[in-house]
LOKEDO-169756 format. One record per residue (C-alpha): x, z, y; residue number from 1. Coordinates in Angstrom, 1 decimal. Each point is the difference from the previous one (the first is absolute). Layout:
{{X; Z; Y}; NUM} ...
This chain:
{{101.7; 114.6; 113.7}; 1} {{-2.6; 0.0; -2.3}; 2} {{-0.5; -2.3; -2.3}; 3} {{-4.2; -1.3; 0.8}; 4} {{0.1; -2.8; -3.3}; 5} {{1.1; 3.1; -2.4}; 6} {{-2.3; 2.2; 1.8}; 7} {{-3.3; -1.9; -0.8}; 8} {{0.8; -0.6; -3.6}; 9} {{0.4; 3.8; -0.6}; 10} {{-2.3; 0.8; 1.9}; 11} {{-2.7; -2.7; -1.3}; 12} {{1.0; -0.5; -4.1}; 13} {{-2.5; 1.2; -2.0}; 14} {{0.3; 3.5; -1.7}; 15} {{-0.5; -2.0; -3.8}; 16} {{2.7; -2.2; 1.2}; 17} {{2.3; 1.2; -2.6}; 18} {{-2.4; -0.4; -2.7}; 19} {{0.4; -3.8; 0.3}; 20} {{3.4; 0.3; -0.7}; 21} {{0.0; 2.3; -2.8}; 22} {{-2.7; 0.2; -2.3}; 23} {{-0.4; 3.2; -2.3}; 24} {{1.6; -2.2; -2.5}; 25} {{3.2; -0.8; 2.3}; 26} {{0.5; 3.3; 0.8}; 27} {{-0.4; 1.0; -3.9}; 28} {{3.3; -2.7; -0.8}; 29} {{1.7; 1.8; 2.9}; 30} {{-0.4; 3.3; -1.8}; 31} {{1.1; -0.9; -3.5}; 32} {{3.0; -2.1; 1.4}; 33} {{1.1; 3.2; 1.9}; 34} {{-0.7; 2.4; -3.1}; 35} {{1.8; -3.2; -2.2}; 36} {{2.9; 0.5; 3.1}; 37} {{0.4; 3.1; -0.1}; 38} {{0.9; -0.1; -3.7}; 39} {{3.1; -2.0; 1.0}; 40} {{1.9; 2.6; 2.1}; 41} {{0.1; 3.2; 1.9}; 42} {{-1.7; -1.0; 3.3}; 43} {{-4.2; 0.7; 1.3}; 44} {{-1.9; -2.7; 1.3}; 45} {{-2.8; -0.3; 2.1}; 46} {{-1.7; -2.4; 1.3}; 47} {{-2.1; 0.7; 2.9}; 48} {{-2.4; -2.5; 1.8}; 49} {{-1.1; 0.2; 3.7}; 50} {{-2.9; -1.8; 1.5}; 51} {{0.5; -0.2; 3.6}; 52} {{1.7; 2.6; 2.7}; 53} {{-2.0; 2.3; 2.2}; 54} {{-0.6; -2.6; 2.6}; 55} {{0.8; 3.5; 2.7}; 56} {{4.1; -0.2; -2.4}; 57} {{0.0; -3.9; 0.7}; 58} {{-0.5; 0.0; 3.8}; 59} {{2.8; 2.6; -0.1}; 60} {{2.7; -2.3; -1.8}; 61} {{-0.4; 1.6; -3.5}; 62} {{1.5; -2.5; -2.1}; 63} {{-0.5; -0.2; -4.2}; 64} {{3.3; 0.9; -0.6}; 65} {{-0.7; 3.6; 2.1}; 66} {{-3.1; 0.4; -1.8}; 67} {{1.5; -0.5; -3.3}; 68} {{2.2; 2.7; 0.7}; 69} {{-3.1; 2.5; 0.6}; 70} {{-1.5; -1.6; -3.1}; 71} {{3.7; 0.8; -2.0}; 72} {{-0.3; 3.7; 1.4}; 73} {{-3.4; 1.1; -0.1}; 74} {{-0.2; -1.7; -4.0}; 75} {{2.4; 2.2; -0.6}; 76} {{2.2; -3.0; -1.0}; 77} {{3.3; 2.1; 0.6}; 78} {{-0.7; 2.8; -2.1}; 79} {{1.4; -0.5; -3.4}; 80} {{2.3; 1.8; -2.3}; 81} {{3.5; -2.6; 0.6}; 82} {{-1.9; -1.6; 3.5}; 83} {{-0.9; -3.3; -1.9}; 84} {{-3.1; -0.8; 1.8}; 85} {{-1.1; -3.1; 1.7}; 86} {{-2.5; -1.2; 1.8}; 87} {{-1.6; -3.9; 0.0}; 88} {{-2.0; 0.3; 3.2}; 89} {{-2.3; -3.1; 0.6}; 90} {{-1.7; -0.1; 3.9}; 91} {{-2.6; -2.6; -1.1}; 92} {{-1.0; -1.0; 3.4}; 93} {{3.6; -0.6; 1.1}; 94} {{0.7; -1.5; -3.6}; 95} {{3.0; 1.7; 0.3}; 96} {{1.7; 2.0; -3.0}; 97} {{3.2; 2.7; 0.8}; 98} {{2.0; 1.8; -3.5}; 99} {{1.0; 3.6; 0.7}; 100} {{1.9; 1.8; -2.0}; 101} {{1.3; 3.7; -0.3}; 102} {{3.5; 1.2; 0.5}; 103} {{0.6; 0.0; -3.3}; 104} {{-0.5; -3.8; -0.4}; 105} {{1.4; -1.1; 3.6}; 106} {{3.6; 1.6; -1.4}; 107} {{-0.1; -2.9; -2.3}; 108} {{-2.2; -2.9; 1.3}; 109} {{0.4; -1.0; 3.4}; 110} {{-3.4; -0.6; 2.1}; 111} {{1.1; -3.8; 0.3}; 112} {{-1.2; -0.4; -3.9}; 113} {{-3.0; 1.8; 0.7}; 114} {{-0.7; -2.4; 3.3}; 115} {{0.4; -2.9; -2.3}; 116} {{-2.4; 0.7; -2.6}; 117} {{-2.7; 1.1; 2.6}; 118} {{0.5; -3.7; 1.5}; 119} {{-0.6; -1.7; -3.6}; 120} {{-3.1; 2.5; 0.1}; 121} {{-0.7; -1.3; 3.5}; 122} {{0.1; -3.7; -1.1}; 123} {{-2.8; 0.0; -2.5}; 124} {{-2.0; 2.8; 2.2}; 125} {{-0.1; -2.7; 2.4}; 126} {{-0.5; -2.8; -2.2}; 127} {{-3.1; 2.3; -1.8}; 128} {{1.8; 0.8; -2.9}; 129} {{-0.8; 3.7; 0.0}; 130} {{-0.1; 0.8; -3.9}; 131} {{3.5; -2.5; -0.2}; 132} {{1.5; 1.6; 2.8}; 133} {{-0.6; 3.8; -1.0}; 134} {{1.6; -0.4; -3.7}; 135} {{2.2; -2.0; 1.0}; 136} {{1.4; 2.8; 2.5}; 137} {{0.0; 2.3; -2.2}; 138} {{2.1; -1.6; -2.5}; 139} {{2.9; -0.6; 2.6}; 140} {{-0.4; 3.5; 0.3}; 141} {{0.1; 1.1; -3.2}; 142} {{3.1; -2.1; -0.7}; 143} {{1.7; 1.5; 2.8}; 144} {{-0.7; 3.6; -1.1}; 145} {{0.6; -0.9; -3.8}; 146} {{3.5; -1.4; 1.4}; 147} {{0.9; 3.5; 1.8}; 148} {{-2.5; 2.7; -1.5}; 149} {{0.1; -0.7; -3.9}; 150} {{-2.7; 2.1; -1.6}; 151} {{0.7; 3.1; -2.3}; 152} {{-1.3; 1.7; -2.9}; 153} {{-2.5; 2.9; 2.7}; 154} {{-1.5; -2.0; 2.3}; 155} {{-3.1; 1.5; 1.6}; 156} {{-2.6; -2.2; 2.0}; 157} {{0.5; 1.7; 3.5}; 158} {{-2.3; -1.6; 2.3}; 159} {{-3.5; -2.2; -1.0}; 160} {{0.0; -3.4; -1.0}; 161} {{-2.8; -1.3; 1.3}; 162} {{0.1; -1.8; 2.9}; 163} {{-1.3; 1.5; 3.5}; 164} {{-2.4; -1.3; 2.5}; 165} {{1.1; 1.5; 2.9}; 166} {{-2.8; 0.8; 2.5}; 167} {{0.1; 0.6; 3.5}; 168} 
């Protein structure tokens, strides 16, 4: 059954939407703290920002966590040298945030630790604490991957830094 309430708001929120929530500024903290992260261990980060669904995926069922999984593929989240990638994957109209992480991680770090630092994300998303929320995420994150993927001597920067507005 579709979902009516969640298929107005992506089909009705503004395209600039996202800009309210993360100012060139915000998303300029997000980069550093990811190139500062990635300093700290072996793992990739991105960090990739939706809008709103393709109102045509919503009255199907697509839910965020589906789409992030798109998102993880087609960024190419997955392809690094020891599979150390993840993904933060924010659906701004659904305020919802979902952690993916490669093979290489998930041997190591079970998805319920992922699930519960997208819900502290979630919190201040919902509260409006966009720039909060974001480094705070990725800190967890980078504690968990300092924890299990300790940095060494030849570490390339596999995938970009910046983060992504994804378009539809």
């Amino acid at each position: 059954m579709v979902n009516i309430k969640r298929w107005l708001v992506h089909t009705f929120i503004p395209p600039w939407r996202w800009r309210m929530a993360f100012s060139a500024n915000v998303l300029k903290e997000i980069e550093n703290a990811i190139k500062q992260s990635e300093c700290l261990h072996r793992g990739e980060l991105r960090f990739a920002i939706e809008n709103a669904l393709a109102s045509g995926w919503v009255w199907r069922g697509m839910s965020a966590q589906q789409r992030a999984l798109d998102v993880f593929s087609n960024l190419r989240v997955w392809d690094t040298e020891e599979n150390s990638g993840v993904l933060i994957y924010l659906l701004l109209a659904d305020r919802e945030v979902h952690i993916l992480a490669d093979r290489g991680i998930t041997r190591h770090v079970p998805q319920t630790e992922w699930d519960q630092i997208a819900q502290v994300m979630q919190k201040e998303f919902r509260a409006g604490n966009f720039r909060l929320g974001s480094l705070q995420g990725i800190a967890r994150v980078t504690d968990l991957l300092a924890a299990h993927f300790p940095p060494n001597e030849d570490r390339p920067n596999e995938l970009p830094d910046q983060p992504v507005i994804v378009k539809r």
